[in-house]
C-alpha positions in Angstrom: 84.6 91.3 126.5 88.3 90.3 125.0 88.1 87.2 123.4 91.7 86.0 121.8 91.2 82.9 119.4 94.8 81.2 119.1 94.6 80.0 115.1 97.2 78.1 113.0 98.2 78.1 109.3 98.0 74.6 107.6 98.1 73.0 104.6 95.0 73.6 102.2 93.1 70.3 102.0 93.4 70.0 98.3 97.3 70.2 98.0 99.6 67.8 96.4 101.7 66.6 99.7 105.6 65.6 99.0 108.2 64.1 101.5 111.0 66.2 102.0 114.7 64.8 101.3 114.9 64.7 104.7 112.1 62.5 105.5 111.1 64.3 108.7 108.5 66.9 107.1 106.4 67.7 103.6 108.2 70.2 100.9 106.0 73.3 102.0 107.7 76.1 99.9 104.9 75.3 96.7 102.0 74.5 98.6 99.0 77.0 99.5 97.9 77.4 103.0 94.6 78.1 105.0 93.1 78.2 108.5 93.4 75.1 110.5 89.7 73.9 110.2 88.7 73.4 113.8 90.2 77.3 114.9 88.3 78.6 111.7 85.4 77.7 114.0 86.4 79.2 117.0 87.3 82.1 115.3 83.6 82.5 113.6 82.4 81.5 117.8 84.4 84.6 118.5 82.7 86.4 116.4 79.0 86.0 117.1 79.8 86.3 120.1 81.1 89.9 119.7 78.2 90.7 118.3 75.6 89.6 120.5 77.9 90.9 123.3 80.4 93.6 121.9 84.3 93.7 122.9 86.8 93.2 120.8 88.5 90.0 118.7 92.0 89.3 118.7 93.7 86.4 117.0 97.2 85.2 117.6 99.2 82.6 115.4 103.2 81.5 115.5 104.5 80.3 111.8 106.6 81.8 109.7 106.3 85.1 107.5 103.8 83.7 105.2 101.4 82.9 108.1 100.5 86.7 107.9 98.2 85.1 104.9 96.3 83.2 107.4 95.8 86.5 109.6 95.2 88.8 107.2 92.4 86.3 106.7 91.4 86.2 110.2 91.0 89.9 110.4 89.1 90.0 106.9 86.6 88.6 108.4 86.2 90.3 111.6 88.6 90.2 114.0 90.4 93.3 115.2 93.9 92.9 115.5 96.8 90.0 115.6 99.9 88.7 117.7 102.3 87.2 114.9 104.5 85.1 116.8 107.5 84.9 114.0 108.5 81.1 114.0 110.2 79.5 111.8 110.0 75.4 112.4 106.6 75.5 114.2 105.8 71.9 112.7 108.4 71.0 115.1 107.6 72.3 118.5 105.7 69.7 120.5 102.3 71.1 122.0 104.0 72.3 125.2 106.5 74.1 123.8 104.3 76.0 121.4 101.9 76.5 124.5 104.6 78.6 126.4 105.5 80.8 123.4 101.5 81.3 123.3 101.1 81.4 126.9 104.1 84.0 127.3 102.3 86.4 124.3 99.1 86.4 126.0 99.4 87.5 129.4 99.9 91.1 128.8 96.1 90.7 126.8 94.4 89.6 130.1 91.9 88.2 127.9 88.3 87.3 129.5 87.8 84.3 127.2 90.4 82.5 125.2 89.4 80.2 122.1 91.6 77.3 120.4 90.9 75.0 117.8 90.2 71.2 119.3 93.6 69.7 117.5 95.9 70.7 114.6 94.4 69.1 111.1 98.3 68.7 110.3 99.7 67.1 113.2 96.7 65.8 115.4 98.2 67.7 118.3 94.5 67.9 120.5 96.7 68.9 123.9 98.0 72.7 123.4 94.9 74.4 124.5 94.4 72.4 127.4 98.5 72.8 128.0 97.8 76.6 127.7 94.8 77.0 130.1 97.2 75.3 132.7 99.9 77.9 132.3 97.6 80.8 132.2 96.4 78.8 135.6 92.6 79.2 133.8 89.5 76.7 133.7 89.2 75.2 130.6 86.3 73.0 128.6 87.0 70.9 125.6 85.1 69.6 122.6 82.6 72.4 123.1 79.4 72.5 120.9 78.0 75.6 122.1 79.2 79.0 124.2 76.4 81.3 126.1 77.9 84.4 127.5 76.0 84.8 131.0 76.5 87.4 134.2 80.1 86.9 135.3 80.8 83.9 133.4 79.6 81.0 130.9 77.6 78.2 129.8 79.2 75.8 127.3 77.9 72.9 125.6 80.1 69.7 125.7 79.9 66.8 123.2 81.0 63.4 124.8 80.6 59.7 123.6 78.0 58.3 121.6 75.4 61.2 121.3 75.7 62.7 124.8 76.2 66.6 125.9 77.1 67.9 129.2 76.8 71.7 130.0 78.7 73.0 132.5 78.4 76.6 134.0 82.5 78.5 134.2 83.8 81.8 135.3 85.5 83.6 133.8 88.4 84.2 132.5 88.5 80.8 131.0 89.7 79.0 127.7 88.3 76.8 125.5 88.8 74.1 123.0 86.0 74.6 119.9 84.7 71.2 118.0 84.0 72.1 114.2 80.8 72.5 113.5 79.7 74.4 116.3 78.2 77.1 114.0 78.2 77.9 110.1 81.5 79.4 108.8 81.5 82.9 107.0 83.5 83.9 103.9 85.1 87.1 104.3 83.7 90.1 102.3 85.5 92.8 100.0 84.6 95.3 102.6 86.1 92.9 105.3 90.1 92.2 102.6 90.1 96.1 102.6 89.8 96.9 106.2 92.1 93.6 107.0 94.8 95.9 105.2 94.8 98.5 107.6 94.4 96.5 111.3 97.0 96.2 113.3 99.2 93.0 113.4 102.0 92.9 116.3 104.9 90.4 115.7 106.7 89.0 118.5 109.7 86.9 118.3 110.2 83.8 120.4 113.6 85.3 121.8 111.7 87.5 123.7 108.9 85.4 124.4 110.6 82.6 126.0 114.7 82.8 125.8 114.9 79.7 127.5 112.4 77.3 125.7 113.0 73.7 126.8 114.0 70.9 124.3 111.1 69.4 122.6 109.8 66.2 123.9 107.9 64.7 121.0 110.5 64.5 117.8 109.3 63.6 114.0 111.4 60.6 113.2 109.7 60.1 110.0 107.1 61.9 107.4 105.5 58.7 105.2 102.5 57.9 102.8 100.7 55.1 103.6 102.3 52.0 102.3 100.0 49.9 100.0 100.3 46.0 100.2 98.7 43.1 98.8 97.9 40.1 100.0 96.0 37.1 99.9 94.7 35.0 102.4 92.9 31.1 101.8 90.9 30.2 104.3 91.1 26.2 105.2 88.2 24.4 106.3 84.5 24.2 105.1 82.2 26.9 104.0 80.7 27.6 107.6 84.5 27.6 109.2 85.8 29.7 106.2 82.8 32.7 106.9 83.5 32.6 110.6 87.2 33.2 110.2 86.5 35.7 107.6 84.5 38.0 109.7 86.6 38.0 112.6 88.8 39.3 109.7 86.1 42.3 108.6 85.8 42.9 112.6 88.9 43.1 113.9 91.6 43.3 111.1 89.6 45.5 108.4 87.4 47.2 111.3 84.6 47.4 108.5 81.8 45.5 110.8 
């Protein structure tokens, strides 16, 4: 079985963030980089499930030249090769946009099972997976908790509202979106950095992916901390009208009831 897990390089959670001059994105060039949280899950659903099942793990990212830090990461702990879609900007390519340059890399794979992250932790994009498995024209699942490989297709695990699952039995080829904490991360081993060094990694250029890649339709307008404001509030009346106007404060204000 080919399984492809589509990852993406983002900034590490502990970084000091800066606007740019520009207003419209963070200064990047200091900051230190990891794998998007949610795909470092599908990634390590990938895996086990090469190795109850056997096949082979590719991973494909876009970013620029020092997203190869994010794949050589990838492939340190297990996968087999990478698609290095060279992109320079990819904080600005709306979800379908990024989905065709993705889209257009993977067709030649014919991959039985594709695996995305559920959403970017950088932008909150949730859509591109479910964008891609349109394109590919392949049935898709999202927010899955759990994967079981089974003859001539799959079982997944889905997590909906307020503690309840549904499982739902596809064929395959399929794609899915992966929920973090679906299974327990690995760190990747010495063994695992020095083989990383010698895998293959492909890079692809969106020229010849998609010459004619449509505008984007979502723009950044503006990149902003949150805005801290004080303010206080009196509340007229007698102690019994005072509390009832300050909980409907708390519930629907605050949101902290």
């Amino acid at each position: 079985m080919k399984i492809v897990v589509a990852i993406k390089q983002v900034p590490a959670r502990d970084s000091q963030l800066r606007i740019a001059s520009s207003g419209k994105w963070i200064e990047d060039a200091d900051l230190s980089y990891e794998i998007n949280e949610p795909d470092a899950y599908a990634l390590e659903e990938a895996l086990q499930l090469k190795e109850k099942h056997g096949g082979e793990v590719v991973v494909i990212c876009a970013g620029p030249e020092r997203a190869s830090q994010t794949i050589r990461e990838a492939l340190a702990k297990g996968a087999d090769r990478a698609l290095h879609v060279e992109l320079e900007g990819s904080a600005m390519l709306d979800p379908l946009a990024m989905a065709r340059l993705l889209a257009a890399a993977l067709k030649p794979e014919a991959a039985d099972l594709i695996l995305t992250g559920l959403q970017s932790d950088d932008l909150g994009y949730g859509q591109t997976g479910v964008i891609l498995a349109e394109l590919l024209g392949l049935p898709h699942g999202t927010i899955i908790m759990q994967v079981e490989k089974q003859n001539g297709g799959i079982r997944v695990k889905r997590e909906l509202e307020e503690g309840w699952f549904q499982n739902v039995e596809m064929p395959l080829p399929a794609l899915l979106t992966i929920q973090s904490g679906i299974n327990k991360l690995r760190y990747a081993t010495l063994m695992g950095i020095k083989k990383a060094k010698t895998k293959e990694i492909k890079r692809l250029s969106p020229a010849e992916l998609a010459p004619a890649l449509p505008p984007a339709r979502i723009t950044l307008d503006r990149v902003y901390l949150p805005e801290r404001a004080k303010r206080t509030q009196l509340f007229e009346g007698d102690p019994k009208q005072a509390a009832a106007q300050l909980v409907e404060k708390l519930k629907f204000e605050a949101r902290v009831l």
